[in-house]
N, C-alpha and C positions, 0 to 999 in steps of 0.2 A: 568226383570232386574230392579234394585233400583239404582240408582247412585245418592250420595249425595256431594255438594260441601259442602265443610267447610273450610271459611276465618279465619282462627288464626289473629290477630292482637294484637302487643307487642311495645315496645320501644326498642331505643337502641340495634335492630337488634335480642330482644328476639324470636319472631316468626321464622327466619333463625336458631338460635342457637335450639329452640324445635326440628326442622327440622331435625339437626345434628344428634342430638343426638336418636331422632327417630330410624334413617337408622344407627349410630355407635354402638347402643345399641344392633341392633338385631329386639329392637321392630316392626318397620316397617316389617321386613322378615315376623317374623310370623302371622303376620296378612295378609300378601300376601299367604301364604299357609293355612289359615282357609277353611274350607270348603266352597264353596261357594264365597268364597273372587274372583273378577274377576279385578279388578283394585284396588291400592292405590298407590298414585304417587301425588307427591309434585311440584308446581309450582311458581316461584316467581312473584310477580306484577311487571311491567313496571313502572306503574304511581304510586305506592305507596311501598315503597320499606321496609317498616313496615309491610304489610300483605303477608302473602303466602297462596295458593288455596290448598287444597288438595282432590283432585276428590279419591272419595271411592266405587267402586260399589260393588253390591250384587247380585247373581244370583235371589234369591226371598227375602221374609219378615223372612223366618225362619232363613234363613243363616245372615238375621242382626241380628236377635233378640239373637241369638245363642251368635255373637260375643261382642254384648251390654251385656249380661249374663257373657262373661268372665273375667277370675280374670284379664285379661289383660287389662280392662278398671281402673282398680283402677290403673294402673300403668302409663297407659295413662293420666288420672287425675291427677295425683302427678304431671307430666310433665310439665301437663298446666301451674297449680300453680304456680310451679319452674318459669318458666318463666312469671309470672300474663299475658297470654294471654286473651285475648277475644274473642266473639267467633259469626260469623251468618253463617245461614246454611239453605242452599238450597235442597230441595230433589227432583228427575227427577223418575216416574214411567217409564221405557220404551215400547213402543210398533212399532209394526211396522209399518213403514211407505209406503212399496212396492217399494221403491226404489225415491220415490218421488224428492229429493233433488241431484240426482246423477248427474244430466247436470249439476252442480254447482260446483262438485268437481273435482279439477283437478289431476290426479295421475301421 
């Protein structure tokens, strides 16, 4: 699994509004049902109320590269622009862990 963060950062509430419009567009849906697509979901910051996180993951490399190839990025792009966001981005390989971390989480 590939999970990548990606910090939007805007004025004036631009990253929130990309956000909106995201999920009222549709555009969000469909990239939720991409092959391969395993999470995309939008979070706001506490401490900075200009950036929002949007955790994306990917079941492998093909299924990102697949949806980096679609014409849905150039819509996504337009997006950004629209709102002059900015942008850093984290990427997470997953593996497994064996359970390591589980006395830590409480259900």
């Amino acid at each position: 699994m590939i999970t990548v963060n990606l910090y939007y950062t805007g004025k004036n509430g631009s990253a929130r509004a990309f956000c909106n419009e995201m999920e009222s567009s549709g555009t969000a849906d469909e990239i939720r049902s991409e092959s391969g697509n395993l999470r995309y979901q939008y979070f706001q910051s506490l401490s900075d109320p200009e950036t929002v996180l949007l955790i994306d993951s990917w079941r492998d490399q093909a299924a990102l590269d697949a949806h980096h190839a679609s014409p849905m990025m150039a819509r996504i792009a337009a997006l950004r622009e629209k709102y002059d966001l900015h942008m850093t981005v984290e990427r997470f390989i997953g593996a497994s862990d064996n359970g390591a971390d589980e006395r830590f989480i409480r259900r």
